[in-house]
C-alpha positions as CSV (number, residue, x, y, z in Angstrom):
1,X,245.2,48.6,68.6
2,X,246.9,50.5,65.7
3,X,249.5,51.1,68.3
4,X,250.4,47.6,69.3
5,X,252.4,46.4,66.1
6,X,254.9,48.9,66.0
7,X,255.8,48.8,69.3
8,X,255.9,45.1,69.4
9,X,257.9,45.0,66.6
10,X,260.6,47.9,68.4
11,X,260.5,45.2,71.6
12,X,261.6,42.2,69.3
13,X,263.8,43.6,67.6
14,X,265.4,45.1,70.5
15,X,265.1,41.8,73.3
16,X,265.3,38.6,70.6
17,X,268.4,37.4,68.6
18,X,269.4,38.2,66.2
19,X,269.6,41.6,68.1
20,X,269.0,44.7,66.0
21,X,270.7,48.0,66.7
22,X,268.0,50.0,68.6
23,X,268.3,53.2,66.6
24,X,267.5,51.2,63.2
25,X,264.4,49.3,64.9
26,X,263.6,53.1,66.0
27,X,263.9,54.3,62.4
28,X,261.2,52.0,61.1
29,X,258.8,52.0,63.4
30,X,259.0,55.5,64.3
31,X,256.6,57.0,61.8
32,X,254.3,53.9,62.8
33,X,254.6,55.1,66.1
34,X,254.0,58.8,65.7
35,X,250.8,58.2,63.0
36,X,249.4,55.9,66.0
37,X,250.2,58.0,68.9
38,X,248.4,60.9,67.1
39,X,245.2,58.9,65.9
40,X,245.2,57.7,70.2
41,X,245.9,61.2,71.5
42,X,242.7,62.5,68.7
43,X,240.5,59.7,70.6
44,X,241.4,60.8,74.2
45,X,240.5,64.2,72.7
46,X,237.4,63.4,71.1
47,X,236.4,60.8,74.3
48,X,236.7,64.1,76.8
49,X,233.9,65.6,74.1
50,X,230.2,66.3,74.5
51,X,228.7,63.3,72.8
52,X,225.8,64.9,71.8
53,X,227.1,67.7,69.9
54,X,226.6,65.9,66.0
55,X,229.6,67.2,65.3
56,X,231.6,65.1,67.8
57,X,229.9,61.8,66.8
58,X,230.4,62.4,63.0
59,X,234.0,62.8,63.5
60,X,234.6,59.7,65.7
61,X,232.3,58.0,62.9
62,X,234.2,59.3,59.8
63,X,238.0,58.0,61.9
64,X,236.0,54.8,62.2
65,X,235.0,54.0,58.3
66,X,238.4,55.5,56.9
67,X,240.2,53.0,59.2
68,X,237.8,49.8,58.8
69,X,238.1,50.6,54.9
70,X,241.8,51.0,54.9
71,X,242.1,48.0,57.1
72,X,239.8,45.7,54.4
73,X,241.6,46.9,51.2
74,X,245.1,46.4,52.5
75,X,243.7,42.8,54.1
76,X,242.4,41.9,50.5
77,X,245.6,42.9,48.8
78,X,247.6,40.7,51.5
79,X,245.3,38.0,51.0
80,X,246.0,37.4,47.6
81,X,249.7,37.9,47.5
82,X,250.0,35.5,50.5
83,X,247.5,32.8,49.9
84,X,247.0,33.1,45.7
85,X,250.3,34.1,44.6
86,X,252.3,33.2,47.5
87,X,254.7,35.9,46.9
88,X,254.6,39.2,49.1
89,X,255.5,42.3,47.1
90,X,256.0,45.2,49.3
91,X,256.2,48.0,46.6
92,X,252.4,46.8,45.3
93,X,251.5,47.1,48.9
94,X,253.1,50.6,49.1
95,X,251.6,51.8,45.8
96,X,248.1,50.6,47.4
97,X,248.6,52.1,50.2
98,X,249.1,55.5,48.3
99,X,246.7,55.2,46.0
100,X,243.9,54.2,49.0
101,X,245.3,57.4,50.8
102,X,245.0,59.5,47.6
103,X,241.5,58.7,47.6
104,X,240.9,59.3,51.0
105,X,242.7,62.9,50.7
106,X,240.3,63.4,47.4
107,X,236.7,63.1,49.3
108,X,238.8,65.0,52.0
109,X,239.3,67.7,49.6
110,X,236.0,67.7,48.1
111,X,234.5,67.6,51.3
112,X,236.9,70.6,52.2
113,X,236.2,72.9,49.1
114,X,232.5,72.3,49.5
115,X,232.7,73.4,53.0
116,X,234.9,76.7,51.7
117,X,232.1,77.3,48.9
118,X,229.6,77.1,51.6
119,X,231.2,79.7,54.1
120,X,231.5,81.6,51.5
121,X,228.0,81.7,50.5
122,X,226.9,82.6,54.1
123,X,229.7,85.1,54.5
124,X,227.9,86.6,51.2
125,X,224.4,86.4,52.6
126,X,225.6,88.2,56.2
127,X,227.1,91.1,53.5
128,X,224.5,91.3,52.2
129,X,222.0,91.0,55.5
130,X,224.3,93.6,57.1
131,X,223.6,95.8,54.3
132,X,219.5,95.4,54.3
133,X,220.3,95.8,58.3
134,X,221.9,99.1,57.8
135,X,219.2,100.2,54.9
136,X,215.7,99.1,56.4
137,X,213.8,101.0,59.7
138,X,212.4,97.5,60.4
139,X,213.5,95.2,63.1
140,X,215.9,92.5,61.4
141,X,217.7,89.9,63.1
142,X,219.7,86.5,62.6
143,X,218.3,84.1,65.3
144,X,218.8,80.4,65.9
145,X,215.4,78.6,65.8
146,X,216.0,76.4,68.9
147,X,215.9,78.9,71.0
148,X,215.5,82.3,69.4
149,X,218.9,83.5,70.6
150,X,219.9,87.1,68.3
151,X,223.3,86.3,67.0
152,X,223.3,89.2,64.3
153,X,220.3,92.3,64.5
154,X,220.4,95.9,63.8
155,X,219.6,98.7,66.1
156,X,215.8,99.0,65.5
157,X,215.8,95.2,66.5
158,X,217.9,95.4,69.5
159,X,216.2,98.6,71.2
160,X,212.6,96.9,70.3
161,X,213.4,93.2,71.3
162,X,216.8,93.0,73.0
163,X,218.7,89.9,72.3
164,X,215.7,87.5,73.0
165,X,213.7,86.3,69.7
166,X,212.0,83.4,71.8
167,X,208.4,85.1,71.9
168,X,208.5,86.5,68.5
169,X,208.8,82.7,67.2
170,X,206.8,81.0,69.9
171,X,203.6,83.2,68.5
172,X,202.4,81.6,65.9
173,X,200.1,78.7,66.0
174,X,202.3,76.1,64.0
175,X,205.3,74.7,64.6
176,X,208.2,75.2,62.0
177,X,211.3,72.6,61.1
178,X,213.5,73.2,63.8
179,X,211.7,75.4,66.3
180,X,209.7,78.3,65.9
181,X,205.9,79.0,64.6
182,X,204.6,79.3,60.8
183,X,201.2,80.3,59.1
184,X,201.9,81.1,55.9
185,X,204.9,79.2,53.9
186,X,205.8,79.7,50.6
187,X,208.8,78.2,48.3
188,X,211.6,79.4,50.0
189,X,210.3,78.6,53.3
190,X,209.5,82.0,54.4
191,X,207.0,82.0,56.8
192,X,204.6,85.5,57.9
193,X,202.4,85.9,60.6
194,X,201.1,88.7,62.8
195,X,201.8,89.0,66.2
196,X,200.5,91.3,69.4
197,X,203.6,91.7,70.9
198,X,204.6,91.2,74.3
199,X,202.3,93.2,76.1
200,X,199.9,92.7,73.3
201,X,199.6,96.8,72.5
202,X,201.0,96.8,69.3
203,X,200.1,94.8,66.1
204,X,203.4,93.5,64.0
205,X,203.6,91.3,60.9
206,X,206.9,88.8,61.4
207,X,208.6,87.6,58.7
208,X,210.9,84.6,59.2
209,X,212.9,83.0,56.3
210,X,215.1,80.2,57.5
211,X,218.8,79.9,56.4
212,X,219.3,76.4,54.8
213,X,222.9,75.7,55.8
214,X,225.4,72.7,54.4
215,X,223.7,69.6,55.7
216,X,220.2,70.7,54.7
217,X,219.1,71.7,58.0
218,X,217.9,75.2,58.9
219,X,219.7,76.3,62.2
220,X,219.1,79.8,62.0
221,X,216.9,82.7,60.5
222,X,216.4,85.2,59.5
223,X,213.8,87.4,61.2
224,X,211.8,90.8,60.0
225,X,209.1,92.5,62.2
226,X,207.0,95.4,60.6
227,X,204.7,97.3,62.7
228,X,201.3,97.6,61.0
229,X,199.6,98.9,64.4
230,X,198.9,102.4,62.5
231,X,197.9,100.5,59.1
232,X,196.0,98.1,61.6
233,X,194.0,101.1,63.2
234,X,193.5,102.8,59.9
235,X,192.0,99.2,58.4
236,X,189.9,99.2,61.8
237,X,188.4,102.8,61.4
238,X,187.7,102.5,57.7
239,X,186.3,98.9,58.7
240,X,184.0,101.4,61.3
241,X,183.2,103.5,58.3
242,X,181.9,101.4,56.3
243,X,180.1,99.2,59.0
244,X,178.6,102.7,59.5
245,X,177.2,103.6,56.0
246,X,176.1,99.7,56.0
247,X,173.9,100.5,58.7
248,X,172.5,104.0,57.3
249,X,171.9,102.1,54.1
250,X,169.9,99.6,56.6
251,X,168.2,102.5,57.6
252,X,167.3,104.1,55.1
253,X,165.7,100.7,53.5
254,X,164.2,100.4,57.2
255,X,162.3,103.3,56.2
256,X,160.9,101.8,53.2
257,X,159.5,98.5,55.0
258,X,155.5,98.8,54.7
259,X,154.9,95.8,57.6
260,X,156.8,94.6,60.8
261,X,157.1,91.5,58.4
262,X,159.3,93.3,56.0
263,X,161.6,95.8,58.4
264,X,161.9,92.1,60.4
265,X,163.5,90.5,57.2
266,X,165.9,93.2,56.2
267,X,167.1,93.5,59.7
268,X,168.1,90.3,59.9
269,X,169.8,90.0,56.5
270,X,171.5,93.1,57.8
271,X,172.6,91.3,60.7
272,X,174.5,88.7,58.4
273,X,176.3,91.0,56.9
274,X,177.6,93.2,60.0
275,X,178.0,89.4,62.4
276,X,178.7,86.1,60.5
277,X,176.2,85.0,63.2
278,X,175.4,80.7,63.2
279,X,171.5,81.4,64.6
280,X,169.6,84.9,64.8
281,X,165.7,85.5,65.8
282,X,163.7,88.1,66.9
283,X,161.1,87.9,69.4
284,X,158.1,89.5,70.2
285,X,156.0,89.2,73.0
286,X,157.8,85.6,73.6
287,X,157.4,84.8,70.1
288,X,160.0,84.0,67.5
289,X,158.4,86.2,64.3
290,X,161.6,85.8,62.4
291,X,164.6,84.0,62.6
292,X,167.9,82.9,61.1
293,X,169.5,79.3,61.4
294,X,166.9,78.5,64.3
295,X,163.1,78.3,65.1
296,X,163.2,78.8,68.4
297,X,164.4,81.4,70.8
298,X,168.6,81.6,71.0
299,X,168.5,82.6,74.6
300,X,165.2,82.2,76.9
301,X,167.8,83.5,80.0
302,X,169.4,86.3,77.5
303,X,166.0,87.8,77.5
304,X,164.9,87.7,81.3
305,X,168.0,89.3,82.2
306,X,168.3,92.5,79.2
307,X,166.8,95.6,80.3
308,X,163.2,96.0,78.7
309,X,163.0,99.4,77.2
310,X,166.3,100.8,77.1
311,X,167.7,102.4,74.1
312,X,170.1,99.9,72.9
313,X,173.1,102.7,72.3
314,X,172.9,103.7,76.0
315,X,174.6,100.1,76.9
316,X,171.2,97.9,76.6
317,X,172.8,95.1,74.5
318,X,173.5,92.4,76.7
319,X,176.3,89.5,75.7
320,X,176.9,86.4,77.4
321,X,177.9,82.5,77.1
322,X,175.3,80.3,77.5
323,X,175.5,76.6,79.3
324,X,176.2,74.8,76.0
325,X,179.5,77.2,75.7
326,X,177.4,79.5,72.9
327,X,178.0,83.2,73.1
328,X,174.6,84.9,72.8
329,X,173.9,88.5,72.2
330,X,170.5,89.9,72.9
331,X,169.6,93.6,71.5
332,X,166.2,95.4,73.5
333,X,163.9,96.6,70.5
334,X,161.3,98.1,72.5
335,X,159.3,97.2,75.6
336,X,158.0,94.3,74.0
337,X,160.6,92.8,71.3
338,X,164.5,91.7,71.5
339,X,166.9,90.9,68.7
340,X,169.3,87.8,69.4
341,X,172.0,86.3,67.5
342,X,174.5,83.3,68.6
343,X,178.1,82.0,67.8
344,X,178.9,78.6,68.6
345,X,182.9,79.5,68.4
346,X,184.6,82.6,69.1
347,X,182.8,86.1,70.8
348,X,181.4,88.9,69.7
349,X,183.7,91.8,69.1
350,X,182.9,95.4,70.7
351,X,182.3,96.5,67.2
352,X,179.6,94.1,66.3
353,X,178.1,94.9,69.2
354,X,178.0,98.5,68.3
355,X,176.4,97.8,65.4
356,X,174.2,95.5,66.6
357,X,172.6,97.6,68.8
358,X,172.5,100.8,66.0
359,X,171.0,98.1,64.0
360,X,168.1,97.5,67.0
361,X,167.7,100.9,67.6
362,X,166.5,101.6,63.6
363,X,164.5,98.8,64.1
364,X,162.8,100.3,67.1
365,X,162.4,103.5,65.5
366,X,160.8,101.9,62.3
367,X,158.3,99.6,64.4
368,X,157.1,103.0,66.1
369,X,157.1,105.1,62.5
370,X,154.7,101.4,61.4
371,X,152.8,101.7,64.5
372,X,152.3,105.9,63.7
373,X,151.1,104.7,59.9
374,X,148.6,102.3,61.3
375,X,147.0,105.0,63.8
376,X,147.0,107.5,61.3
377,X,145.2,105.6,58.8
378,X,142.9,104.2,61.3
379,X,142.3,108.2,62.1
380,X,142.4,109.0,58.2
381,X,139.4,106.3,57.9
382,X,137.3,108.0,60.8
383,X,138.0,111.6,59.3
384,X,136.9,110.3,56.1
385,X,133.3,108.9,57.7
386,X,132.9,111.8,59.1
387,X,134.1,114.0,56.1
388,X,131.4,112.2,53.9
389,X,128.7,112.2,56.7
390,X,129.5,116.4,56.6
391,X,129.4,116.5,52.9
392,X,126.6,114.2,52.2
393,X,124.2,113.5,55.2
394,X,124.3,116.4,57.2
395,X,124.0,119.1,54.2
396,X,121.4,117.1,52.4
397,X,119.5,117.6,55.9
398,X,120.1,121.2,56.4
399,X,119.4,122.1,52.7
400,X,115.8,120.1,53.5
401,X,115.4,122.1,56.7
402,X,116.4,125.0,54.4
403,X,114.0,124.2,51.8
404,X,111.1,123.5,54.2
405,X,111.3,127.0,56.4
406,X,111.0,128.4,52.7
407,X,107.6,126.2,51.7
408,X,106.4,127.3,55.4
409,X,106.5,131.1,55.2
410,X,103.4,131.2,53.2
411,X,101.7,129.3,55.8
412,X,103.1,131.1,59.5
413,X,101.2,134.5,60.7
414,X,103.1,137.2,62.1
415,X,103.5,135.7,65.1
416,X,105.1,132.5,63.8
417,X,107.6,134.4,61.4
418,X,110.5,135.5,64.3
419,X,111.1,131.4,65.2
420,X,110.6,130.5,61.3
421,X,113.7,133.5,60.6
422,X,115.5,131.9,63.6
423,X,115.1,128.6,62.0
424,X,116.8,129.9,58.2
425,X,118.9,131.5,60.6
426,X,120.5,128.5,62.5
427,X,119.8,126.2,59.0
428,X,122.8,128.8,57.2
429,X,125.0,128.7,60.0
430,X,124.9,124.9,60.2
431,X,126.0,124.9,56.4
432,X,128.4,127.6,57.4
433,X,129.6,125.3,59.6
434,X,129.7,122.3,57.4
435,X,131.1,124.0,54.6
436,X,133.8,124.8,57.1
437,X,134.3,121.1,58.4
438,X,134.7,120.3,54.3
439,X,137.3,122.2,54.2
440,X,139.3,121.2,57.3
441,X,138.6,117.3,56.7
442,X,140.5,118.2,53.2
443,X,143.1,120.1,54.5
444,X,143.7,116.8,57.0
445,X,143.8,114.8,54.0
446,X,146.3,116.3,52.2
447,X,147.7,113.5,50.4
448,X,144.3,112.3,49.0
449,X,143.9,115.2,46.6
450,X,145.8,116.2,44.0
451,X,147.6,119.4,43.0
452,X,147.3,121.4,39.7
453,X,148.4,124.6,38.6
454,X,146.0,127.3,39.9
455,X,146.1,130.9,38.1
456,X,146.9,133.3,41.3
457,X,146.0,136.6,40.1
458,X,142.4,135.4,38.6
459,X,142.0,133.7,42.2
460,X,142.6,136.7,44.3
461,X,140.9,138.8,42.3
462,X,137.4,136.5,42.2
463,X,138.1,136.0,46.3
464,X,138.2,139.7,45.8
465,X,135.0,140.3,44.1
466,X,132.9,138.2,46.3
467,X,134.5,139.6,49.6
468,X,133.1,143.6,48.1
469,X,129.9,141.9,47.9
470,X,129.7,140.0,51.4
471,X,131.4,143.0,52.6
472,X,129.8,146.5,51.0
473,X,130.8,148.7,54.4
474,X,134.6,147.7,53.7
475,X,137.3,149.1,50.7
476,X,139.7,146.5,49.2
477,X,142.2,147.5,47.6
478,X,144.4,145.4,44.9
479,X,147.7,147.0,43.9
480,X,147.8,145.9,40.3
481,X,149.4,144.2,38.6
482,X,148.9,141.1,40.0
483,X,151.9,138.2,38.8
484,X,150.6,136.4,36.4
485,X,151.6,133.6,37.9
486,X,150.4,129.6,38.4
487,X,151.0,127.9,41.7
488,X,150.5,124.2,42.8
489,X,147.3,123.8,44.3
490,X,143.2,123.0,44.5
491,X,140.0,124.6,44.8
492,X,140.8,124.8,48.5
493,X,143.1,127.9,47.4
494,X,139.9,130.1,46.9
495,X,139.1,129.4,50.7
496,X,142.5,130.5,52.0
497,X,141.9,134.1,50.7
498,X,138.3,133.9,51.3
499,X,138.7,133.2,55.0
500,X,141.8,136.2,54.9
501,X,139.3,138.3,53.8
502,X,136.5,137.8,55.6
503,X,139.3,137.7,59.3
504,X,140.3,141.4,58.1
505,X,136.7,143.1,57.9
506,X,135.1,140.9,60.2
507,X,138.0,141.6,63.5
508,X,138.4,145.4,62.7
509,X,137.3,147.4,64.8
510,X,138.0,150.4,62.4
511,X,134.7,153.1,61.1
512,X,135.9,152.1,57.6
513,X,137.9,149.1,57.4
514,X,140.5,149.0,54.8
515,X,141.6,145.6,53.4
516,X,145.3,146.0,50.8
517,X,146.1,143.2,48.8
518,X,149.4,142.8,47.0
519,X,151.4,140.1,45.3
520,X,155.2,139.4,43.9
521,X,157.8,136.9,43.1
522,X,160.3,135.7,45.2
523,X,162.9,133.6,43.9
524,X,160.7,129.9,43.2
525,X,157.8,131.3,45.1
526,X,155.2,134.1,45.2
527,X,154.2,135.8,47.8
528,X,150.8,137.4,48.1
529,X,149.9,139.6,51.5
530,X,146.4,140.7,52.8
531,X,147.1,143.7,55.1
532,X,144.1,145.4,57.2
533,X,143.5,148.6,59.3
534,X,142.2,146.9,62.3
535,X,143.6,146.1,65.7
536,X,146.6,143.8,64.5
537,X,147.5,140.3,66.3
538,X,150.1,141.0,69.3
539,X,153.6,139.1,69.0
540,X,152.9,137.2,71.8
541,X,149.8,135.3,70.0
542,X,151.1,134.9,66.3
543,X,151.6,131.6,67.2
544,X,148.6,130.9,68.9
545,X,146.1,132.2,66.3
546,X,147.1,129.3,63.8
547,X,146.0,126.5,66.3
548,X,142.9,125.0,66.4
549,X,139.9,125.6,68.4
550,X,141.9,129.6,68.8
551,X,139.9,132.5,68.8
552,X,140.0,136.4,70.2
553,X,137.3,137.5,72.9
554,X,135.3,139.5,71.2
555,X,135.0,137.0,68.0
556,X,131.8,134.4,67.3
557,X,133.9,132.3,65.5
558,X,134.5,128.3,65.6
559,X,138.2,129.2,65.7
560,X,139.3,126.5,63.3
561,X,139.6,129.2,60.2
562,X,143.3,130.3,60.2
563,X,143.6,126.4,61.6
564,X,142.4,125.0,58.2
565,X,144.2,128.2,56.0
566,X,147.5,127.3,57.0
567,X,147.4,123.4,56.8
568,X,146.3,124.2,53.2
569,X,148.8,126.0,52.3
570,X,151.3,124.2,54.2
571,X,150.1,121.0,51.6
572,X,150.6,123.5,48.9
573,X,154.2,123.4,50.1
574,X,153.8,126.6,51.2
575,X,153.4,128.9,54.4
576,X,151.7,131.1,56.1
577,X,152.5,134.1,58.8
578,X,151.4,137.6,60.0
579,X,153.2,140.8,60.7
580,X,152.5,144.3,61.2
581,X,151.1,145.9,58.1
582,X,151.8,149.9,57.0
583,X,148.1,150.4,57.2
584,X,148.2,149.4,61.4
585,X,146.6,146.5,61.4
586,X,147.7,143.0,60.6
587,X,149.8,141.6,57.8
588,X,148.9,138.0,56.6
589,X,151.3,136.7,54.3
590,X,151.0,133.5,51.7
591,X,154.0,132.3,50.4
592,X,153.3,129.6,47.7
593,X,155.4,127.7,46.0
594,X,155.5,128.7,41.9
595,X,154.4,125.8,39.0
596,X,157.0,125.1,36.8
């Protein structure tokens, strides 16, 4: 259309009188012509283009305004010199005309050096990129965001990824302006996210900042992977560390729990903290006897199908999704008790499960230590009836029967007196006997008596004393001087030596039996030995002869003696053994703890 006129005007001028020289008409309408040829030949060009590049458009646009614009001013100033002055001044026109391309040139100019300043601020920022590129052992590349193509990446990048960004960005969860995938944002558009990789072996944090270009948009960015896989598996052992100690904490306040009730209620509050669970329960015998979230059993199925019995770290813990899409896990405490907790999103991980079933297995073991405490209390209660029926009933009745034989000698004969000696007779071994029961029943009961300090040497030496009288065929000897020494213990101390004594005269089968007994100081403890002439105990039974009910051949014993010496003095803290001794028989040593 801009064409037309001067070449109309060239054909009138040229074919209509009055005829004009052709090379004049040439002259005027030549730069016309050549303006008008270029702006056509720029269309054709711009036609041939791909219309959806934005770049295309905006020119064709931009020709399009600049020429309507140009079109109205120049029409205006037409208008008024033809229609309200009637008077056409070409030199106004030609001033307007420069002054309208002036302007034109001006935004062109702006346009332009805003452009320049713009390159140059990215030329800067790739100097600068290429620099951190050079200086960094990260992956760093420049991608474009539609597609993650690498345009500019150092080597670290290239050998890792390649020249294909695509699943670095499509990993995220949200999408970001102009392609891509965000978590995090902050001010500058920087967005951070971790990412598995692309066989999912490795753990990476991606950083992407988007480059914010002339027109606002953000083509391009700029992309920085960091592999945290080693700080990752460090964060996952300490995480295993502590998840650990958590659960010997739990154990050790297990261990404190005086009823099922209790160790139930602290295992499930240690649940919570090792699985954020949303229900947890444990059942016994088909019963829910504590529970979390729920009152009812988390999963019926969960607990047909676990193994019964099974120590939970062997594998017993059984995991699985239920109809309602819950994911269940159910923890064997027992033949007789399960612990279940359920997440209505996600799954357990193997870790919880670990500690889970560490978590069941303390559990387990504390039900059978609280099943232990009942049966030995129930056994403590019987021992005690019978202790006091020993000590009370049965020696008030043999020191009657005692009593009577006595009143009864006066009235027997001769013949009568052999059954009434018989009868004193079996009367003092029953007491024997009783006295010996009173002693075992305390020993049992170690914790129900307290412990004071004892003077050793003035001890040993009465236990002495009364042995030389029970004894007058035998020679004890005490090498002197004793330590004078205190020890933790009770009037059951006496019997220990008492019983020593008596086993070395009584078991030796020597003319003159020869009883040593000496004493020192060890460190914290004292040690006091009883050392005899007689037969000695073989290796073989040195362990035997401390168990109850054992006794030699040749003895008429009850065979609970050195039974009830060395649980005594193992409730003194102390211990008890035998050797050879340097007179050839045996060596009984005491060790006993000193009082501070």
């Amino acid at each position: 259309m801009l064409l037309g006129p001067p070449v109309f005007d060239i054909l009138d001028d040229w074919l209509r009188p009055p005829f004009k020289p052709l090379w004049t008409t040439l002259i005027e309408n030549g730069v016309g012509v050549v303006l008008a040829g270029t702006l056509l030949a720029g269309s054709l060009w711009l036609y041939r283009r791909d219309w959806e590049d934005e770049y295309v458009s905006s020119a064709a646009v931009w020709v399009l305004v600049v020429v309507v614009g140009h079109a109205l001013v120049m029409g205006w100033i037409l208008y008024v010199q033809v229609v309200l002055q009637n008077d056409i001044k070409p030199y106004v026109i030609a001033m307007d005309s420069i002054v309208l391309s002036a302007d034109v040139a001006l935004a062109v100019g702006i346009y332009n050096a805003r452009s320049k300043r713009t390159r140059d601020t990215l030329e800067r920022e790739r100097d600068r990129l290429a620099a951190l590129y050079e200086n960094s052992d990260d992956p760093i590349a420049t991608v474009r965001v539609s597609d993650g193509a690498v345009e500019t990446a150092n080597e670290a990048f290239r050998e890792r990824f390649g020249d294909d960004a695509a699943p670095i960005l499509d990993a995220a969860p949200r999408p970001i302006p102009d392609g891509g995938a965000a978590v995090h944002a902050v001010s500058d558009g920087t967005v951070e996210y971790e990412w598995g990789g692309r066989d999912g072996d490795h753990d990476y944090l991606v950083s992407v900042t988007p480059i914010h270009e002339a027109d606002g948009r953000s083509r391009h960015a700029h992309v920085r992977v960091a592999d945290i896989t080693e700080q990752k598996a460090l964060a996952r052992e300490q995480e295993a560390r502590e998840r650990l100690e958590h659960l010997h904490r739990v154990a050790s306040d297990l261990a404190s729990a005086d009823d099922e009730r209790d160790a139930f209620d602290r295992t499930l509050n240690a649940l919570r903290a090792t699985i954020d669970f949303d229900a947890a329960c444990i059942v016994v015998d088909g019963e829910v006897v504590a529970s979390r979230g729920t009152t009812a059993v988390v999963d019926s199925d969960g607990i047909d199908r676990v193994q019964p019995g099974v120590v939970p770290t062997d594998g017993g813990a059984l995991t699985r999704t239920t109809e309602d899409g819950r994911r269940t896990l159910t923890v064997p405490i027992g033949d007789d008790a399960v612990l279940q907790a359920a997440l209505d999103e996600g799954s357990f991980r193997e870790s919880q499960v670990t500690a889970a079933e560490l978590l069941g297995t303390h559990l387990r073991e504390t039900r059978r230590r609280l099943a232990r405490e009942d049966r030995l209390r129930d056994q403590r209660e019987r021992l005690e009836l019978l202790n006091r029926t020993f000590r009370h009933d049965l020696l008030n009745d043999v020191n009657v029967i005692s009593a009577r034989a006595t009143l009864l000698e006066e009235f027997v004969d001769t013949g009568g007196e052999r059954y009434l000696e018989t009868i004193g007779e079996r009367a003092d071994d029953m007491d024997e006997r009783i006295q010996t029961m009173r002693s075992l029943m305390q020993a049992v009961e170690g914790d129900d008596h307290d412990l004071v300090p004892v003077p050793l040497a003035e001890t040993v030496k009465g236990e002495v004393d009364q042995a030389r009288d029970a004894y007058p065929s035998a020679a004890f000897e005490v090498e002197t001087p004793l330590p004078s020494l205190t020890v933790r213990a009770d009037e059951l101390l006496g019997d220990v030596f008492e019983n020593l004594f008596a086993n070395a005269v009584e078991h030796n089968d020597a003319d003159a039996p020869h009883v040593r007994v000496s004493a020192e100081r060890d460190g914290d403890d004292v040690v006091v030995t009883v050392a005899d002439n007689g037969p000695g105990v073989p290796p073989e039974r040195r362990d035997e002869i401390f168990e109850l009910g054992e006794k030699g051949e040749e003895s008429g014993g009850t065979g609970v003696g050195l039974n009830i010496c060395e649980r005594v003095v193992a409730s003194y803290g102390g211990a008890l053994d035998v050797g050879d001794a340097d007179l050839g028989g045996a060596a009984f040593t005491v060790r006993l703890p000193a009082a501070t």
